[in-house]
N, C-alpha and C positions, 0 to 999 in steps of 0.2 A: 713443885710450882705452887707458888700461894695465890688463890683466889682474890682478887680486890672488889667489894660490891658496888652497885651501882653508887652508893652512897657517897662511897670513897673515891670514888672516877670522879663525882661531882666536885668533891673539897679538892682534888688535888688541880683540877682544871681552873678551882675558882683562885686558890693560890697562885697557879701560873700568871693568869690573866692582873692578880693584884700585884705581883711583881711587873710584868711589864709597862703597867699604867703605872707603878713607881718611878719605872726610869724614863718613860716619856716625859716626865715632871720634871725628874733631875736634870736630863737632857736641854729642857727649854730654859730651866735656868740656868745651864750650866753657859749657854749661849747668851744669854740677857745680860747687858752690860750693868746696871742698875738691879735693884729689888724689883720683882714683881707682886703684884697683891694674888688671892687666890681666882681674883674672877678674870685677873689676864692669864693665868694659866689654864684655866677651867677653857678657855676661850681657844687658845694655843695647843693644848692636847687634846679638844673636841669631848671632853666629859663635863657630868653636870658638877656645879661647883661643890656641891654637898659630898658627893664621890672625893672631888681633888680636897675636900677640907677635912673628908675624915682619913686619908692617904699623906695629906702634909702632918698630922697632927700626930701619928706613925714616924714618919721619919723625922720631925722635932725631936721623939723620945732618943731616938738613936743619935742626935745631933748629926744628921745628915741635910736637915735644911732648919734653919735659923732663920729668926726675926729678925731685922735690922734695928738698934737701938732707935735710929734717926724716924721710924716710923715709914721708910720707904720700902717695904715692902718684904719678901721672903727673899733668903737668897741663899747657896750651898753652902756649909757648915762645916765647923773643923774636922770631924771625923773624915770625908770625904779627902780632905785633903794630906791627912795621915794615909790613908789608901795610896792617893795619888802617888804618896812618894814614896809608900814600900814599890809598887809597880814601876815608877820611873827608873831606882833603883835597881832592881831586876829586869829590864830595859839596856840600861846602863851597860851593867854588870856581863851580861848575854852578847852583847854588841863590842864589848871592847878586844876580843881578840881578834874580828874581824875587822875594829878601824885600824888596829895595830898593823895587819899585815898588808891591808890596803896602804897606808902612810909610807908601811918599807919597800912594797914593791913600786908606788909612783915617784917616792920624795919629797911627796908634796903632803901638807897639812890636811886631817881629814876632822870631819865637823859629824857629831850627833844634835837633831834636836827635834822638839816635840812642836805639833800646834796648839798651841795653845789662845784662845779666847783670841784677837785678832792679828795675833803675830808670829814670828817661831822663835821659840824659846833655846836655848842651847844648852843641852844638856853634858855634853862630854866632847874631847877635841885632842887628837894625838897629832904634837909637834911635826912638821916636817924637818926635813935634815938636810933642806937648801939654807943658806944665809939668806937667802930674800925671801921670806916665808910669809905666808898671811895667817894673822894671831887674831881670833876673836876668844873671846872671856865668855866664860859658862855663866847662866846665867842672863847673858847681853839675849836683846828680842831684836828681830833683825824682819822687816816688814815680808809680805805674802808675796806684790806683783812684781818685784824689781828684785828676786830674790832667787838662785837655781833652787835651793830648798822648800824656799816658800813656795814657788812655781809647780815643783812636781806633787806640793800636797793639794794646791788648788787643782793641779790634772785628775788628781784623784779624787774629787768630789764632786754630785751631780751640775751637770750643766749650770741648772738654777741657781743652785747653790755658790756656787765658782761666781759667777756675774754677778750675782748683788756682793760678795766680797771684796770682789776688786770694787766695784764701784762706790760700797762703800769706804774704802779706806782711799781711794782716789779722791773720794770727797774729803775724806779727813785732813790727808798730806795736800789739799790743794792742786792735785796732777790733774791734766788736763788730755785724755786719751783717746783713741780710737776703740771702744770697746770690742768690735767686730772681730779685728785684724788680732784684739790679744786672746779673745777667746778661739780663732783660728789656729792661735799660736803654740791654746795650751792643749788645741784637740792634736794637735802634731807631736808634742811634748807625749802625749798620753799613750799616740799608739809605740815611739818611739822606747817608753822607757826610762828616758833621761830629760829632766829638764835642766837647762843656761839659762847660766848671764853674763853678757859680757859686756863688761865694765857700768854694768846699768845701775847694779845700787852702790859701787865704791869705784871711784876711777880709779885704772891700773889694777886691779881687780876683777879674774874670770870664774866663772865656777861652772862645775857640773854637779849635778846630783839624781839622787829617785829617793822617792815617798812607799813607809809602807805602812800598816797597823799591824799594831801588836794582839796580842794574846785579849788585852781588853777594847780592841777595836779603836785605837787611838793613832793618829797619824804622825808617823817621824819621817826622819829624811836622811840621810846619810849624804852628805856633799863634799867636793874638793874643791876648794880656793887655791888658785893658782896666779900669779903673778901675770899680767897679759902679757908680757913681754915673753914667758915662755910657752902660756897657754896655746897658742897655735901649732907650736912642735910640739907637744905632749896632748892635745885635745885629742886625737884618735885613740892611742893608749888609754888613754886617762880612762874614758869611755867602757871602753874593753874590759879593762879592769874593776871599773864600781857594776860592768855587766855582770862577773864571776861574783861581785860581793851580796849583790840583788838575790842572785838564785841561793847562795848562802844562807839570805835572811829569809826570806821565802818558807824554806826548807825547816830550818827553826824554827819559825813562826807558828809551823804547822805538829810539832810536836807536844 
C-alpha cells in the first residue's frame, strides 16, 4: 500500500475541483446559443472571473473553447466536437443491434437520436418492413414538445429546466400552449417510461418512444414512428416492446 502525504491529498483534490469547474464552463457554453464573454460565464458558473480566465485560457490551448473571429465572445472548439463524434459513434454503434431487433420484432421503423442544443438530432434509423413506413433522414432535427423523442428527453430533465424549454421554443415556433397541462403531461410520460405523439408534429404520423444517457451523460431517445392509421392496433405492443429495449439500454449503459 503506498502512503499519499497530506501534500499530495491537497494537489489531487485541487485537480479534481479544476476539472470540474472545467466542465461547469463547457456546460454553460455548451448551452449558450451565441458566444459568451468571460464575465457572463464567471457570472453563470458562480466563480471569480480571474479563476474562469485562467481556466478558459487552459482549454484555448487544448482547442476545447475558442474565440469567436466576429468578436462575440468564447464558444466550444473543434476538438470538442471530434469528441463528440467519436462518442456519438460508439452511441451509434452499441445501439444498432438493439434498433435492428426492435424494427423486426414491430415492423415498424425505429429512430436513434441525440439532444442536442434545442432540438433532437438523429443519429441512426433502421427501415421498417411495412410499405407505408415513416422515413426520417439522419441528421434531420425534429423539435422537443410535439415530439415522442423530444418529449421523453424533456421528462428526463429537471422540472425547471423542461419549462423554460418548452417555452422557450414555444416562443420561437410561435405556439401558443397551456404550459401547466403539458408539464402535467410530461410528469405522466416520466413516471410511465414512454413518451407520445400522436399525430402532433407530422399528421398521420404516431410515435412512441424513452430517453436515456449515455456513458458521457448525454440524452438520446430511442422512438417508433408509426403510421396512425395502424398505431392504435400495434400502440400496446409497440410499448411492450421499446419496454424490453429500455431495460436493454439501461443494462449497457451501465457497463
Amino acid at each position: 500500500m503506498v502512503d499519499i502525504g497530506p501534500g499530495e491529498k491537497g494537489l489531487a483534490r485541487s485537480g479534481i475541483q479544476v476539472i470540474a469547474r472545467a466542465a461547469a464552463i463547457l456546460r454553460v457554453l455548451r448551452d449558450s446559443h451565441s458566444g459568451m464573454s468571460l464575465g457572463q460565464i464567471a457570472e453563470q458558473v458562480g466563480l471569480p472571473r480571474s479563476t474562469v480566465q485562467r481556466i478558459v485560457a487552459a482549454l484555448q490551448q487544448e482547442r476545447l473553447v475558442i474565440a469567436q473571429a466576429s468578436g462575440g465572445g468564447l464558444r466550444l472548439g473543434p476538438e470538442l466536437t471530434t469528441l463528440a463524434e467519436a462518442a456519438r459513434f460508439n452511441v451509434v454503434e452499441r445501439c444498432r443491434p438493439l434498433l435492428t431487433e426492435l424494427a423486426r420484432k414491430t415492423g415498424e421503423t425505429v429512430d436513434l437520436s441525440v439532444l442536442r442544443g434545442t432540438g433532437m438530432v438523429f443519429l441512426d434509423q433502421i427501415a421498417g418492413t411495412q410499405r407505408l413506413r415513416a422515413i426520417s433522414s439522419v441528421g434531420e432535427v425534429f423539435p422537443l414538445t410535439d415530439t415522442a423523442n423530444g418529449r421523453a428527453c424533456l421528462a428526463m430533465l429537471p422540472e425547471d429546466e423542461a419549462r423554460h424549454r418548452t417555452q422557450e421554443e414555444w416562443a420561437r415556433r410561435g405556439v401558443s400552449g397551456d404550459i401547466e397541462h403539458f408539464m402535467s403531461m410530461l410528469a405522466r410520460m416520466r413516471e410511465r417510461g414512454i413518451a407520445h405523439d400522436l399525430d402532433e408534429h407530422h399528421e398521420g404520423i404516431s410515435a412512441l418512444g424513452f430517453a436515456f444517457r449515455d456513458l458521457a451523460g448525454d440524452l438520446h431517445a430511442i422512438s417508433v414512428p408509426v403510421p396512425s392509421t395502424r398505431f392504435r392496433e400495434k400502440r400496446q405492443q409497440i410499448a411492450a416492446d421499446l419496454s424490453v429495449t429500455k431495460a436493454h439500454v439501461a443494462a449497457m449503459m451501465t457497463l
